[in-house]
DOTISE-867126 format. One record per residue: residue number from 0; residue in one letter; chain; z, x, y of N, C-alpha, C in turn. Coordinates in steps of 0.1 Angstrom, whole numbers, plus 5000, padded with zeros to 4 digits. Atoms other than C-alpha are relative to their C-alpha. Layout:
# residues N
n | res | chain | n.pz | n.px | n.py | ca.pz | ca.px | ca.py | c.pz | c.px | c.py
NUM | A | A | Z | X | Y | Z | X | Y | Z | X | Y
...
This chain:
# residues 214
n | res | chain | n.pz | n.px | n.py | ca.pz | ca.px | ca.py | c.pz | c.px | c.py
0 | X | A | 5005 | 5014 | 5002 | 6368 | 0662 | 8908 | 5011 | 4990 | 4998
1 | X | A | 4986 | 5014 | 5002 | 6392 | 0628 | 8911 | 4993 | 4992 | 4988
2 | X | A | 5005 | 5014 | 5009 | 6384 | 0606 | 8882 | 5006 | 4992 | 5005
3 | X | A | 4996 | 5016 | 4996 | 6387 | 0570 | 8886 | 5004 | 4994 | 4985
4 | X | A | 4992 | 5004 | 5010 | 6411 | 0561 | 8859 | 4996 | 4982 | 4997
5 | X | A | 5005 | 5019 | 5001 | 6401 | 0520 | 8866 | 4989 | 5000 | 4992
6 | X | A | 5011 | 5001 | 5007 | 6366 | 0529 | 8857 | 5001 | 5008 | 4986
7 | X | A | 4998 | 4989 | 5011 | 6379 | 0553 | 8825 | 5004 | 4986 | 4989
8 | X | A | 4997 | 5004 | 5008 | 6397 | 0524 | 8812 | 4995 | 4986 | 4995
9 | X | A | 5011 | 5011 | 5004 | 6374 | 0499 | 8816 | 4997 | 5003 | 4989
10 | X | A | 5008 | 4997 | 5010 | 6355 | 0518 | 8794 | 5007 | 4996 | 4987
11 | X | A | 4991 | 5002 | 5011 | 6379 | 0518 | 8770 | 5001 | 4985 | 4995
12 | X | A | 4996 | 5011 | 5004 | 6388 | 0484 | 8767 | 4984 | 4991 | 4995
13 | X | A | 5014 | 5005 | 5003 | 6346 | 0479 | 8770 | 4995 | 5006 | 4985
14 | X | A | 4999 | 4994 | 5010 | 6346 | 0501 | 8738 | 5005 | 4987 | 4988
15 | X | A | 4995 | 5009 | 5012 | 6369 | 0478 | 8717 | 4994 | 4988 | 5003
16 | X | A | 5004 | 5012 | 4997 | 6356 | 0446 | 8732 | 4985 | 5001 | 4993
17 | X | A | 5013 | 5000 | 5008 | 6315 | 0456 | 8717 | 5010 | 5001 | 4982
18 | X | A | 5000 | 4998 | 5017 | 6331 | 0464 | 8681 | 5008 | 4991 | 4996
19 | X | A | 4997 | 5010 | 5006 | 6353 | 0437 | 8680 | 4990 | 4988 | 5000
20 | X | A | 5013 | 5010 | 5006 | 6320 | 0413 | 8682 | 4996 | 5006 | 4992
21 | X | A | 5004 | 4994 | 5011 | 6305 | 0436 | 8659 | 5007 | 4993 | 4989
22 | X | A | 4994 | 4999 | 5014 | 6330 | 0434 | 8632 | 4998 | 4982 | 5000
23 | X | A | 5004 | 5013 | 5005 | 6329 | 0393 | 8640 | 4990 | 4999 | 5000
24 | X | A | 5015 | 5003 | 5002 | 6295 | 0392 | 8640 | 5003 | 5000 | 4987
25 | X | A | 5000 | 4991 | 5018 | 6296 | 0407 | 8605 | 5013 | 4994 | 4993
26 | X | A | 4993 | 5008 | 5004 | 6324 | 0384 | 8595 | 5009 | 5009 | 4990
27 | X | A | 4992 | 4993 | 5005 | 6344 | 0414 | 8587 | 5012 | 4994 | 4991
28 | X | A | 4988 | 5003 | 5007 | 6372 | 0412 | 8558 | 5014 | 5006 | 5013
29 | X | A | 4987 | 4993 | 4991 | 6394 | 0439 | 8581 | 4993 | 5001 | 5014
30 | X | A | 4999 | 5002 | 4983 | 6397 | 0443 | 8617 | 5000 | 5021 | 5008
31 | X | A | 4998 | 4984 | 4993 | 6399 | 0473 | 8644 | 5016 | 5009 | 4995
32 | X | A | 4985 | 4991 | 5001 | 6438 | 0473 | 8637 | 5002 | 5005 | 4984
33 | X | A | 5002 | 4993 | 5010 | 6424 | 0483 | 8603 | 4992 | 5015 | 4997
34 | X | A | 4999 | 4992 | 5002 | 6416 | 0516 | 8612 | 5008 | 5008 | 5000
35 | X | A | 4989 | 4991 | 4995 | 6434 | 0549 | 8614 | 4995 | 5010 | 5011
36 | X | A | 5001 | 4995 | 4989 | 6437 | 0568 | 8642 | 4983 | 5009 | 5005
37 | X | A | 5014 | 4994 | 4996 | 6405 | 0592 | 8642 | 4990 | 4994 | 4997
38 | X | A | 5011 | 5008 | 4997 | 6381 | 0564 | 8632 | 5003 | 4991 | 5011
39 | X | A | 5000 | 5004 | 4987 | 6394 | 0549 | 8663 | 4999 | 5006 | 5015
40 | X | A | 5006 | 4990 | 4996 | 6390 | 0575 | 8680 | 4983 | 5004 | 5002
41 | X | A | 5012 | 4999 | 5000 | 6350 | 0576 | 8671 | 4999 | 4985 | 5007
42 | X | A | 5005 | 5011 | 4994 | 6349 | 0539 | 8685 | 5001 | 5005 | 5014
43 | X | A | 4995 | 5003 | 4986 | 6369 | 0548 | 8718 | 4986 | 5011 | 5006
44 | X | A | 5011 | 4983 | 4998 | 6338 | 0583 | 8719 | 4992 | 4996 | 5000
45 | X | A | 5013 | 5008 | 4998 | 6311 | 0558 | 8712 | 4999 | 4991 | 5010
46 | X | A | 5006 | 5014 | 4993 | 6315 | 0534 | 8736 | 5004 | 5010 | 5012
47 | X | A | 5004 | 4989 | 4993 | 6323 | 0563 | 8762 | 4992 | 5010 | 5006
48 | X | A | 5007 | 4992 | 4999 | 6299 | 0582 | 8759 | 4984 | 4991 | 5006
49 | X | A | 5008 | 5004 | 4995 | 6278 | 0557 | 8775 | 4996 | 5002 | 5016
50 | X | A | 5000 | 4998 | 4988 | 6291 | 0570 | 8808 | 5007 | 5013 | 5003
51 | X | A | 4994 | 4985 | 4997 | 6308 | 0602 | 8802 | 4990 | 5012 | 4991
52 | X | A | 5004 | 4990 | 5011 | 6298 | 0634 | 8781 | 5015 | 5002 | 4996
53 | X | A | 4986 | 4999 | 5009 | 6324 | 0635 | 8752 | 5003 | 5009 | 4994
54 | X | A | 5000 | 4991 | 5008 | 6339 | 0665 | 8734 | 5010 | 4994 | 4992
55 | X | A | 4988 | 5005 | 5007 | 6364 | 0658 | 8707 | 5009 | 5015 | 4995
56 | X | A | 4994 | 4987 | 5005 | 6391 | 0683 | 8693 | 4997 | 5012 | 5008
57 | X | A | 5003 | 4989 | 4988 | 6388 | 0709 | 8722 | 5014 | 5008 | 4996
58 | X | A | 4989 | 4989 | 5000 | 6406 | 0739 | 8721 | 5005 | 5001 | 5014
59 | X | A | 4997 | 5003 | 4989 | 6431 | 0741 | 8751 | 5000 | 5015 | 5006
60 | X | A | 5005 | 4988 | 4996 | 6425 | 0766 | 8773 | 5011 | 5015 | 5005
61 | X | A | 4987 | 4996 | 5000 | 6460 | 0781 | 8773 | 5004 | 5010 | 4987
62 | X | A | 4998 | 4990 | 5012 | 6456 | 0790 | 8737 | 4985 | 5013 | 4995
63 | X | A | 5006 | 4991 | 5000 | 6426 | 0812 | 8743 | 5002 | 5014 | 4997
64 | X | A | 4992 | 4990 | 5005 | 6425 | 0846 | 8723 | 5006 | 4997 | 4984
65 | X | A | 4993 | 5002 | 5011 | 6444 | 0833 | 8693 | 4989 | 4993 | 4991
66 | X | A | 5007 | 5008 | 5006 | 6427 | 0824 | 8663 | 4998 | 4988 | 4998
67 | X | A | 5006 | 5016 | 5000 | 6407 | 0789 | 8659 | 5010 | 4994 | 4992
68 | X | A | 4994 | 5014 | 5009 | 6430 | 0776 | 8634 | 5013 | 5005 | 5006
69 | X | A | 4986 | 5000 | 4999 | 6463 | 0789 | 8653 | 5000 | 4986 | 5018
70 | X | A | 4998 | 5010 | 4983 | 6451 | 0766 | 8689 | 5001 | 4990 | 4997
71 | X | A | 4996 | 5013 | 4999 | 6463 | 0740 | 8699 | 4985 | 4993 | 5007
72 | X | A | 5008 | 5003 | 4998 | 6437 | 0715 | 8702 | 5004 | 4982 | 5008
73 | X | A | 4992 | 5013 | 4992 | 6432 | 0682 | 8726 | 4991 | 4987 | 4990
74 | X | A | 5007 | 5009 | 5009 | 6418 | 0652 | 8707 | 4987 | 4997 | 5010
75 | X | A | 5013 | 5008 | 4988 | 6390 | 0640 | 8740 | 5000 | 5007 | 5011
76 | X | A | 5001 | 4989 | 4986 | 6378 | 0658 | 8768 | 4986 | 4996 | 5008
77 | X | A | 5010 | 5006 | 4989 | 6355 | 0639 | 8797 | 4996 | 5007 | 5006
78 | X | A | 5005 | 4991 | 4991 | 6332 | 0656 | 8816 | 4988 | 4988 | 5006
79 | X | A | 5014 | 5017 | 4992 | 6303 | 0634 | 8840 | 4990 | 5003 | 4990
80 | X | A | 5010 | 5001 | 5010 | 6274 | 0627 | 8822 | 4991 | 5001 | 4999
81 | X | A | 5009 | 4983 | 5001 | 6249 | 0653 | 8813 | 5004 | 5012 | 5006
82 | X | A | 4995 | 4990 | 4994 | 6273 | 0677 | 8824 | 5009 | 5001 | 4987
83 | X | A | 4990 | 4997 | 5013 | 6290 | 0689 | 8785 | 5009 | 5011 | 5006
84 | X | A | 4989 | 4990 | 4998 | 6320 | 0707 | 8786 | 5000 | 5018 | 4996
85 | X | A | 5004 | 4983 | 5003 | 6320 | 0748 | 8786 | 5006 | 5001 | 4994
86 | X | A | 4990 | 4996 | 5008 | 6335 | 0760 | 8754 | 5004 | 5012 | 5001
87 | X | A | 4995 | 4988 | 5005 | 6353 | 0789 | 8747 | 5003 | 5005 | 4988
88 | X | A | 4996 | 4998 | 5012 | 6354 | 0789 | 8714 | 4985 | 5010 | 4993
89 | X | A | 5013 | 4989 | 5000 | 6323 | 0812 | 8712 | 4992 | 5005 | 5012
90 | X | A | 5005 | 4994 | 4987 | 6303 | 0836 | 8734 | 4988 | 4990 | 5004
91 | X | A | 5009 | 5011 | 4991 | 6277 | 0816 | 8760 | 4987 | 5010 | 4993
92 | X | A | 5013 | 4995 | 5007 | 6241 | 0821 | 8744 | 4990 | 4991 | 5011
93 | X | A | 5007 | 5000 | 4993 | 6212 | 0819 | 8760 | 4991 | 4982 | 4997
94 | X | A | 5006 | 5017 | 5009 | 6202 | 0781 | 8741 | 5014 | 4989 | 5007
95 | X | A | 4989 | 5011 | 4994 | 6236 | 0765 | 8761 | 4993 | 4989 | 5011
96 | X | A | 5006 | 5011 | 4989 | 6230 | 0734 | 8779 | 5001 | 5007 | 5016
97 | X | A | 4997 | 4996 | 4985 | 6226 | 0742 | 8820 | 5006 | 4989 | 5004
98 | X | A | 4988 | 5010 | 4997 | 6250 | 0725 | 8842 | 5012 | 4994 | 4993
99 | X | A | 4987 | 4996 | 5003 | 6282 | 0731 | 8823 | 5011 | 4993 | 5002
100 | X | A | 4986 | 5001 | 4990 | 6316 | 0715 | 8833 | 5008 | 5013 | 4996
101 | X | A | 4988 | 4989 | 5007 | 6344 | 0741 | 8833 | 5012 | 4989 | 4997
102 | X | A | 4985 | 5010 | 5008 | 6376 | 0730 | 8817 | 5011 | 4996 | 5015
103 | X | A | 4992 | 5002 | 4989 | 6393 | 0726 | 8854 | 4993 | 4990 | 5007
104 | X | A | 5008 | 5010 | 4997 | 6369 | 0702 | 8862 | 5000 | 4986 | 4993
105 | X | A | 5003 | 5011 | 5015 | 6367 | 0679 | 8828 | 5015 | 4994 | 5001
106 | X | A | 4983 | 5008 | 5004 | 6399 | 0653 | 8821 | 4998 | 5000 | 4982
107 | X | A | 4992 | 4995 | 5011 | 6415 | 0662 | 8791 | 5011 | 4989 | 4996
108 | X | A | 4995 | 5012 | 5003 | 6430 | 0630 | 8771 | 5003 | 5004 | 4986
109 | X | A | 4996 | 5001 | 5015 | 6453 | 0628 | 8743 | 4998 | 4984 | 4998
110 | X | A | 4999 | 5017 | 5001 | 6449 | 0595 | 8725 | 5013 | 5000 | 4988
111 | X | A | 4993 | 5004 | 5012 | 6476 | 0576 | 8703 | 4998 | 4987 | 4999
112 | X | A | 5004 | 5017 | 5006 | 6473 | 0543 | 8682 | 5016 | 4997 | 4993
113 | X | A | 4988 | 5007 | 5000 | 6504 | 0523 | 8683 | 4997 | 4985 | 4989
114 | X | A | 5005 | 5013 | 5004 | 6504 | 0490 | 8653 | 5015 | 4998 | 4997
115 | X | A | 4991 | 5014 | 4999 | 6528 | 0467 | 8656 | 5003 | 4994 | 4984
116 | X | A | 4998 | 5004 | 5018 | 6525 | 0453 | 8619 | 4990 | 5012 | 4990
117 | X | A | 5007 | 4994 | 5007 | 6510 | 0469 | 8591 | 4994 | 4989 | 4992
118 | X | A | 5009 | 5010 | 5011 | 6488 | 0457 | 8559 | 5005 | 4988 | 4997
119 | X | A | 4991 | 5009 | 5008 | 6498 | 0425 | 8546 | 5013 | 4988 | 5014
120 | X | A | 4988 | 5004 | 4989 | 6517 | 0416 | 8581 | 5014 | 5005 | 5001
121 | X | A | 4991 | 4997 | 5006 | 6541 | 0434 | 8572 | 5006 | 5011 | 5015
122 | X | A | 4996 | 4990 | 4986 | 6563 | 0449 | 8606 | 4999 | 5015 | 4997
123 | X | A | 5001 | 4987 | 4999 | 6557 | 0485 | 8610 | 5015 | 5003 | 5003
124 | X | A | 4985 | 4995 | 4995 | 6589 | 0503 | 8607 | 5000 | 5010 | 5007
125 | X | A | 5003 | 4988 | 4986 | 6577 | 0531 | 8629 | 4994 | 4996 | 5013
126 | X | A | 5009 | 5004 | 4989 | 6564 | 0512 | 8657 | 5004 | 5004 | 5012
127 | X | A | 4987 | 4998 | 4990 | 6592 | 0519 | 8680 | 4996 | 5018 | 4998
128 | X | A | 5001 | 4984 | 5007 | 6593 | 0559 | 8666 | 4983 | 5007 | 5007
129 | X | A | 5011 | 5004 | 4990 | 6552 | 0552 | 8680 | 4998 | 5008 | 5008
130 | X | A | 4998 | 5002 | 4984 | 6561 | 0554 | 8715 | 5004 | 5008 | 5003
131 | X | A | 4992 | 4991 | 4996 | 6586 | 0581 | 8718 | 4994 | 5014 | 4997
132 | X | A | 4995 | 4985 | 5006 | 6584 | 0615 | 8699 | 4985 | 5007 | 5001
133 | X | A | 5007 | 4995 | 4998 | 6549 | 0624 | 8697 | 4995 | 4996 | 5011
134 | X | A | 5004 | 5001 | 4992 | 6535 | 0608 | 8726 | 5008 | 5007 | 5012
135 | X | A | 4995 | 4995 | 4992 | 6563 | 0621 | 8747 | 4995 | 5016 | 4997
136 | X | A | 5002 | 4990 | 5002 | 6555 | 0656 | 8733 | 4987 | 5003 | 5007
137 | X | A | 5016 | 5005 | 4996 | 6515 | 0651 | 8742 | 5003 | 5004 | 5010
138 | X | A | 4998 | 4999 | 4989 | 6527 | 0646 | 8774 | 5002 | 5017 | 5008
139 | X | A | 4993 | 4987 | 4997 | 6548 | 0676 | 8780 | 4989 | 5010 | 4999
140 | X | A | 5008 | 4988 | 5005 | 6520 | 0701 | 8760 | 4991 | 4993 | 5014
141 | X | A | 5013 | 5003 | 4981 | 6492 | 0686 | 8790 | 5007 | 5005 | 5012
142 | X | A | 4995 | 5000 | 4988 | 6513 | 0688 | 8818 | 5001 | 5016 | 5004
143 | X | A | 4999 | 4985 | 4996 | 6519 | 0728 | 8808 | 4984 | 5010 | 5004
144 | X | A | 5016 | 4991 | 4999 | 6482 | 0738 | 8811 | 4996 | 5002 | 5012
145 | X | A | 5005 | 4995 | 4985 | 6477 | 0756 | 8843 | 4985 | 4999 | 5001
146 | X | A | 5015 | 4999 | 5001 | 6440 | 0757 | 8838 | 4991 | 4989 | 4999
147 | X | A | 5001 | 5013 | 4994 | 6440 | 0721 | 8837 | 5001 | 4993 | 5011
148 | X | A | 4999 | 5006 | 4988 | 6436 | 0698 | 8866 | 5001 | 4986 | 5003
149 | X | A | 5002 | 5017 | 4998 | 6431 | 0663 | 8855 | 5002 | 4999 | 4985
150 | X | A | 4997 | 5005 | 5015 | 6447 | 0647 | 8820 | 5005 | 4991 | 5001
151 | X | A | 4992 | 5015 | 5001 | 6463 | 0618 | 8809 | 4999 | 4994 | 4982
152 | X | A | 4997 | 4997 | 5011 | 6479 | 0603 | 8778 | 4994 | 4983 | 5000
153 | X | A | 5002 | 5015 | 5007 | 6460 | 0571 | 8761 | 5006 | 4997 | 4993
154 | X | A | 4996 | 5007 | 5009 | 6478 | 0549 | 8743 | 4992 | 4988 | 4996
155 | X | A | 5007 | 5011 | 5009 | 6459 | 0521 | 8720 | 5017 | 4994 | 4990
156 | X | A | 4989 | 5011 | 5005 | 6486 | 0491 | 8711 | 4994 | 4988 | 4990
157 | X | A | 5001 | 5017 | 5002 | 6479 | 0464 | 8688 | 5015 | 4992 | 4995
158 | X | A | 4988 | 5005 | 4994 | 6503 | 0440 | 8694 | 4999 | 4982 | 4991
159 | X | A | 5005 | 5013 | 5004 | 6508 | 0400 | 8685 | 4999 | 4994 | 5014
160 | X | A | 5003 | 5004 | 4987 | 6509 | 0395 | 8724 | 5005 | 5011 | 5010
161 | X | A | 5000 | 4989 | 4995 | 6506 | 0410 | 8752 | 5014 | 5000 | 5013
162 | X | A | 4991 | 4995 | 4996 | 6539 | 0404 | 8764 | 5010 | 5010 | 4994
163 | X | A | 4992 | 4991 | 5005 | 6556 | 0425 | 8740 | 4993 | 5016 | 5000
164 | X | A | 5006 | 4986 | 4994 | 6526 | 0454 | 8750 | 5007 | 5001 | 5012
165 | X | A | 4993 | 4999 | 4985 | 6542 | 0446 | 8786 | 5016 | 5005 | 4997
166 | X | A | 4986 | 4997 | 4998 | 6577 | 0452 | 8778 | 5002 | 5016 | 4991
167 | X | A | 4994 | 4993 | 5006 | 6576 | 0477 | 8752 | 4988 | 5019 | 5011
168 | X | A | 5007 | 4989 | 4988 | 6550 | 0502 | 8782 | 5019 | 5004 | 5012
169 | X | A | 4993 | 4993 | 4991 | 6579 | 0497 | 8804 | 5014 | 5008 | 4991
170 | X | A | 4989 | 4989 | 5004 | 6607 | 0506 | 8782 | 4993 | 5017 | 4997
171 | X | A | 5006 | 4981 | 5004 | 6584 | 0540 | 8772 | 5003 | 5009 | 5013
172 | X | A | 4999 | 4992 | 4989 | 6581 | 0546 | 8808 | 5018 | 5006 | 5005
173 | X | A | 4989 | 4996 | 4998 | 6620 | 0546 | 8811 | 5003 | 5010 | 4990
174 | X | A | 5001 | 4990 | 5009 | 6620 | 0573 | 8782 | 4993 | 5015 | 5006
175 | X | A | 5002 | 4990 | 4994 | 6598 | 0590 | 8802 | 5010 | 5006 | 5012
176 | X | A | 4994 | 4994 | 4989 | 6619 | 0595 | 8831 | 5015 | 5007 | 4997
177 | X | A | 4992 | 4990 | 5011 | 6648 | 0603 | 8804 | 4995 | 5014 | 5001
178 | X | A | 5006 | 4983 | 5010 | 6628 | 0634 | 8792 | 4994 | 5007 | 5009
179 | X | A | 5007 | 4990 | 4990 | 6616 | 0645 | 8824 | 4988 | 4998 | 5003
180 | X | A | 5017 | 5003 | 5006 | 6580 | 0635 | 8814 | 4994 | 5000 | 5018
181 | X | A | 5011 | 5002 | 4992 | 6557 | 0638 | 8847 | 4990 | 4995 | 5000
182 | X | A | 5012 | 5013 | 5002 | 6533 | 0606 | 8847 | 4995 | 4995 | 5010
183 | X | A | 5008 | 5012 | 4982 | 6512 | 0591 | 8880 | 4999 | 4984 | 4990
184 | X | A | 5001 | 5016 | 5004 | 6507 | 0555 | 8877 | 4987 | 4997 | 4989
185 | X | A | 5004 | 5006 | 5012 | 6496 | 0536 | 8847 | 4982 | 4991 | 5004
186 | X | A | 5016 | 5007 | 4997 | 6460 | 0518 | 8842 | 5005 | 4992 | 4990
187 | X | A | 5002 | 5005 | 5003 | 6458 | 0494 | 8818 | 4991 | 4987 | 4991
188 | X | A | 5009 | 5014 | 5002 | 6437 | 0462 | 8798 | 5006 | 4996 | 4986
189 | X | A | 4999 | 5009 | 5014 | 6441 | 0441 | 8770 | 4988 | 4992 | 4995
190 | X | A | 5013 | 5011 | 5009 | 6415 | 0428 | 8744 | 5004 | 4989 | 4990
191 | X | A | 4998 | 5006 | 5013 | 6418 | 0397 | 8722 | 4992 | 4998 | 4990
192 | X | A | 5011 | 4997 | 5017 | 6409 | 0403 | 8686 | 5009 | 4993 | 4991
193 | X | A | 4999 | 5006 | 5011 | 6411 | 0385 | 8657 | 5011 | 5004 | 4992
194 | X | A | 4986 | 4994 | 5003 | 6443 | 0378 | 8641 | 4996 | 4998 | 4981
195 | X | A | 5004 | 4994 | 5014 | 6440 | 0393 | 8605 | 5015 | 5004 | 4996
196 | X | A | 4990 | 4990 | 5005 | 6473 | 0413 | 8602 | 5013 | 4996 | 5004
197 | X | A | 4995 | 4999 | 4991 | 6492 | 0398 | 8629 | 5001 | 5003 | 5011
198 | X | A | 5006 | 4992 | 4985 | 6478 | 0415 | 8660 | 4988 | 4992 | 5001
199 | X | A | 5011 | 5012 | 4994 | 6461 | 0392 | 8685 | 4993 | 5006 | 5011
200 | X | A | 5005 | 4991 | 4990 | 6453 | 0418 | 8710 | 5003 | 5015 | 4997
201 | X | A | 4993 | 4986 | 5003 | 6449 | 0452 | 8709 | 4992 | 5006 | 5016
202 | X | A | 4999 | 4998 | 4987 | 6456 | 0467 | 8746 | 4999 | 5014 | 5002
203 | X | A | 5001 | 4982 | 5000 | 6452 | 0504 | 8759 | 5011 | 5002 | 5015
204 | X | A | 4993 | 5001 | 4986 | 6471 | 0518 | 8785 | 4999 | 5017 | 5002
205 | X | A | 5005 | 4988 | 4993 | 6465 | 0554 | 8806 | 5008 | 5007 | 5008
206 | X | A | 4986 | 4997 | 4993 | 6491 | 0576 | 8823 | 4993 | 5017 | 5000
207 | X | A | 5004 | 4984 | 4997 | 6478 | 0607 | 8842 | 5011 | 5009 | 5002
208 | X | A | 4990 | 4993 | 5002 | 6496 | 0635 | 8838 | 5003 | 5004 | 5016
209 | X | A | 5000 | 4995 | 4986 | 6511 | 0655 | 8871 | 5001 | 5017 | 4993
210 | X | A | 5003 | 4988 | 5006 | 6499 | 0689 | 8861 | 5011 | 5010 | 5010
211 | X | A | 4991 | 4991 | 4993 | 6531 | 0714 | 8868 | 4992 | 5018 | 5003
212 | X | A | 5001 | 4986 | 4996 | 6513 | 0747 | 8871 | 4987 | 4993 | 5015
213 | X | A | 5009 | 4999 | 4986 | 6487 | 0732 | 8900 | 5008 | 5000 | 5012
């Protein structure tokens, strides 16, 4: 199956765009860039799941065999919709949904949340640190999964503009080509939200992997 990354990150950006009216509607004290990563995560799953079938925390298919608490697990895993993902994490019973995806079919997405300031406006002294180490790692662990066919690494930015989301995507990308990192071309969007913290936009951006065992 090719996913259409354009239409994936629509979603995405259509995700934060419903909950940031929400939260103004509701004349929120805090903001989206007032969550942490897995309640952001439940936003980016709720507003997805309007057009995909969502798994979260999937076991990768690599670490099959090994006990449940020694696998490595992927945070999101798309499959079309009414089509849930086949697990492996227990035998197929006769009550499983019909029409299945297999795991070579489904896109397989790590997400990360990048903030620019913290509580109080106060600059994030890991914001930079962010970008590099774990997201580059993400990368690498996706790209080794032969059994995979389609993944890609989300990042979620809030930022105070979206030229410093533009500059600080390309310097990552030159990091990647440091590290060897295998990435197809980038997708994209930026939302504006309410400045609470310092962050006037919070932008996504999408980077399919080039899977080395296909």
């Amino acid at each position: 199956m090719i996913w259409d990354l354009v239409q994936l990150i629509e979603g995405v950006a259509a995700a934060v765009e419903i909950t940031e009216r929400d939260l103004r509607d509701e004349q929120a004290v805090y903001g989206l860039d007032s969550l942490d990563e897995l309640k952001l995560h439940t936003v980016l799953a709720s507003g997805l799941d309007k057009s995909y079938s969502v798994a979260r925390e999937v076991h990768y298919p690599s670490s099959a065999g090994n006990k449940l608490t020694h696998r490595k697990r992927c945070d999101m895993v798309l499959s079309a919709a009414g089509r849930p993902l086949k697990l492996d994490a227990r035998p197929p019973t006769l009550f499983d949904p019909p029409n299945q995806t297999e795991p070579a079919d489904a896109f397989w997405m790590e997400i990360k949340i990048a903030y620019q300031f913290g509580q109080g406006g106060v600059r994030h002294g890991g914001y930079s640190s962010q970008w590099r180490n774990a997201i580059v790692s993400d990368l690498q662990k996706m790209e080794q999964e032969t059994a995979i066919q389609s993944a890609g690494l989300l990042l979620v930015v809030f930022t105070e503009s979206t030229e410093v989301f533009a500059k600080d995507v390309e310097l990552f990308e030159d990091v990647l080509m440091i590290k060897g990192v295998l990435a197809g071309f980038r997708q994209s969007r930026s939302v504006p939200i309410l400045d609470r913290m310092g962050h006037r936009y919070c932008s996504a951006v999408i980077w399919p992997t080039i899977q080395r065992g296909i």
